[in-house]
N, C-alpha and C positions, 0 to 999 in steps of 0.2 A: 498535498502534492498531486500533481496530475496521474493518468494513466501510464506515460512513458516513462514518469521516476520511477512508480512503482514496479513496474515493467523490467526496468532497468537495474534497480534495486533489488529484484528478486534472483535477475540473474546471476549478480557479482556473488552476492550471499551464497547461493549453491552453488558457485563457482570456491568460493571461498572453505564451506560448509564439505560438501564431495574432497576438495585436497588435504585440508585437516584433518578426514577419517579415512585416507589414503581409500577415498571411491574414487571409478571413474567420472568424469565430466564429459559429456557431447553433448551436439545441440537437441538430441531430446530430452536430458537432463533440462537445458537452458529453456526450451521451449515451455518445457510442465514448469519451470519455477516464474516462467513470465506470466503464465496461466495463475499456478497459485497463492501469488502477490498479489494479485489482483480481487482474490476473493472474497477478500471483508468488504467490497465495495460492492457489492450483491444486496446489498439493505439498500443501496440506493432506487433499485428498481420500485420498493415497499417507499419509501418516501415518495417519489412522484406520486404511484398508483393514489398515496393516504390524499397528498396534495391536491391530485385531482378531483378527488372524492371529491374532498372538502368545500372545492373552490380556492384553495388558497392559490396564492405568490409568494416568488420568494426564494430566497436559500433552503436547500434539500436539509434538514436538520439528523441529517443519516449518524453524523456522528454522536449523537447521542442515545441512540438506540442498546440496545444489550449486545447486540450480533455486532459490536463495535466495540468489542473490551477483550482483556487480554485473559480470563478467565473463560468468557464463552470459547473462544479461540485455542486454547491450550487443549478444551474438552474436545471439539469441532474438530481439530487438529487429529487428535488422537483417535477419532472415529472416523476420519477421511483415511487415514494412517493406517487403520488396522483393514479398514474397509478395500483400501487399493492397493496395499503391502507394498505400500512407500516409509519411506524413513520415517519415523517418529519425529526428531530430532529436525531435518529436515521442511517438512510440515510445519513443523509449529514456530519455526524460526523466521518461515516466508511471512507468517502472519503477523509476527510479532515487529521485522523489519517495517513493514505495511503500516502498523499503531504506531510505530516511532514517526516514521513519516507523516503519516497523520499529525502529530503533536507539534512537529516545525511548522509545518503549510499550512498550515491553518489557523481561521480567527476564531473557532472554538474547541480545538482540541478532542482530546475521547476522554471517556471512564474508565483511568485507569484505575482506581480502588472499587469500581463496581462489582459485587452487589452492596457492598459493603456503607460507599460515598456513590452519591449521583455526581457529583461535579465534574466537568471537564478543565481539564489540563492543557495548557499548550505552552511548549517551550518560543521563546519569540514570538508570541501573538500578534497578528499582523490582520488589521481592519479593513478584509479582501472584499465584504458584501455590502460596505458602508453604503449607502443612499440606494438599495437593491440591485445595487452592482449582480447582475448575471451573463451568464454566456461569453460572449466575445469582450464584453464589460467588464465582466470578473478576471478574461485572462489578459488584459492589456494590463489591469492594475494589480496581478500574479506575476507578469514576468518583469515587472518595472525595480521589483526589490531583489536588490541584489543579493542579498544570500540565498533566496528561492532560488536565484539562477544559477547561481555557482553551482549549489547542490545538486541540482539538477543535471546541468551541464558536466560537471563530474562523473554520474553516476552512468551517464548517457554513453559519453568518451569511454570511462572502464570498461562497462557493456559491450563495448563494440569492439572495441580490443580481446576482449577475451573471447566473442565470435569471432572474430578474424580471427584468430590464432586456431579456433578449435575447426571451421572450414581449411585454412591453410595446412594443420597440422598433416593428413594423411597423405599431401605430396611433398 
């Protein structure tokens, strides 16, 4: 999934997450969960840097790194958690939301038995990087499948429904 799923996705989740354990919700609630939705994709910086090294081309293969599984994430979670005396619970759900989405949007999926299995997973595998499809390449033939968009467009709409309502709410 892109930035804005996850984005999007991290919001509704603590939006969802905050009402369930009768917390309150505002947008800096919503702000910190767009933030840390986003944070399993911080290995991506480490894949280019590797790629450049290297010389390669090519699709960023971040999702197979360790810092892309739902155990490093649970630990990570729990040390950002205790670290910024934010929710446990919280934390570790934005990240886990993140790996789900990962496993639809993508043509390789993550590790999810890692350490255990290296193999990646992906629910609906979808052949986003065929002929090194990148960039602008990769997101013509990302928004062209239709459940990528739905989902997305979904989570987009909710998002913004629940900032409008939480801007609206104090008049």
């Amino acid at each position: 999934m892109t930035v804005m799923a996850h984005a999007a996705a991290g919001v509704v989740a603590a939006y969802m997450i905050q009402r369930a354990t009768h917390q309150p919700f505002h947008l800096g609630i919503a702000g910190l969960a767009a933030l840390l939705s986003g944070l399993p994709d911080l290995d991506l910086l480490w894949g280019w840097w590797h790629r450049r090294r290297t010389g390669g081309e090519g699709h960023n293969p971040h999702h197979a790194l360790w810092t892309h599984t739902p155990l490093f994430w649970v630990i990570w979670g729990g040390i950002l958690a205790w670290g910024f005396h934010l929710p446990l619970g919280l934390v570790v759900a934005l990240a886990l939301v993140h790996l789900v989405l990962d496993s639809i949007g993508t043509d390789d999926g993550i590790m999810w038995l890692w350490p255990w299995r290296r193999q990646q997973y992906a629910l609906w595998p979808r052949d986003l990087h065929a002929a090194g499809a990148r960039g602008l390449a990769f997101y013509r033939r990302y928004y062209r499948q239709p459940l990528l968009l739905a989902i997305e467009g979904v989570l987009l709409v909710i998002a913004f429904i629940i900032l409008g309502t939480e801007i609206i709410r104090p008049f």
